[in-house]
N, C-alpha and C positions, 0 to 999 in steps of 0.2 A: 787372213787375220779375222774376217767378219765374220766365216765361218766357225773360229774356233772361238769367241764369246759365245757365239749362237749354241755350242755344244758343251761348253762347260757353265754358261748358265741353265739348259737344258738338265745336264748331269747331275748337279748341283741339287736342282731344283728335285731331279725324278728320287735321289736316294735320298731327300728328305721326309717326299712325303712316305717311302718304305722304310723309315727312319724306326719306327712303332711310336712314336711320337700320336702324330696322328690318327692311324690305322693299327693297333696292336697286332704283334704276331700270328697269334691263337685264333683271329678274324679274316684272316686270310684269306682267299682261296687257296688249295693246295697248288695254283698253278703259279701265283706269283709270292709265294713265299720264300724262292730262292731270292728277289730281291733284297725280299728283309735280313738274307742271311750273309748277304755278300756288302751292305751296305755299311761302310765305316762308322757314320753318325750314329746307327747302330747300336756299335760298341760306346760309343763316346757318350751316348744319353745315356746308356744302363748303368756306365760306373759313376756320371755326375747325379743322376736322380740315386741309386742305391745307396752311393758313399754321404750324400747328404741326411738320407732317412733314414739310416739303419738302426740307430740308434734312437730314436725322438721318439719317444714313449708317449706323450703328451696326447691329449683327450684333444677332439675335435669333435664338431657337428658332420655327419654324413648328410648331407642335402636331400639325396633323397631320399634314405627312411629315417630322418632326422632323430638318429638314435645316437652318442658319443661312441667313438671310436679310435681306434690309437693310430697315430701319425703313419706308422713305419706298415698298419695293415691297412692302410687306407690307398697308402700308394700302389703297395702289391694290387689289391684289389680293384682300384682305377686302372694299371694295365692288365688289366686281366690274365696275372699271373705270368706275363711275357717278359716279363724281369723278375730277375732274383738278386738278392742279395749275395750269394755265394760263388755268382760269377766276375767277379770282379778281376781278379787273377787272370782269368782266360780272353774276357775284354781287352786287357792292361796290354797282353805278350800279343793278341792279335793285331792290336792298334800300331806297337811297334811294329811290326813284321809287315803290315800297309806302309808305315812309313818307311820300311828299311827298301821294301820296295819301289816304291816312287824314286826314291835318293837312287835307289840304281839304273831306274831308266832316265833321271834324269842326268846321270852322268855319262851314260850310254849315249844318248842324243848328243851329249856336248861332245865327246869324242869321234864318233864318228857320222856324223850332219855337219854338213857346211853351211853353216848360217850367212855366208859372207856374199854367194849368188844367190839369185833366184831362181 
């Protein structure tokens, strides 16, 4: 049991920071960018940050060449174009299909693991 906190706070923690949250895709090294590609959160920040901005035309300060800029290219341009708006679709049916598969190994485990010995 100690072990599997230890790995799924581990997990948890690793496809966060290949989230592009922190580290953007485009910044990668080409050797851990499968991370970035395999990571759920992934998909779940591209369609919550895109589906929030896409639309928000609204002038802002860019900090640092303190020049106005509109909401929706500010965000692109903060991830360094590793989000798009146009993905949202392809997010949405992968994120199912992560879920569709968990729900099936976790029905797999209930069927055939005997949780009752040790």
């Amino acid at each position: 049991m100690q072990i599997a906190v230890l790995l799924a706070g581990g997990l948890g923690s690793l496809l966060f920071v290949f989230s592009g949250f922190m580290i953007d895709g485009n910044t990668l090294s080409k050797g851990w960018q499968w991370m970035y590609w395999i990571s759920p959160m992934h998909y779940m920040l591209e369609i919550m940050i895109m589906a929030q901005f896409d639309s928000q035309t609204k002038f802002v300060v860019d900090t640092l060449t303190k020049s106005p800029v509109a909401i929706n290219q500010f965000v692109v341009k903060f991830f360094n174009g590793a989000f798009s708006f146009s993905n949202a679709g392809r997010d949405l049916g992968l994120l199912w299909v992560v879920v569709l598969v968990v729900q099936l190994l976790v029905l797999r485990c209930m069927a055939k693991v005997n949780h009752m010995t040790r």
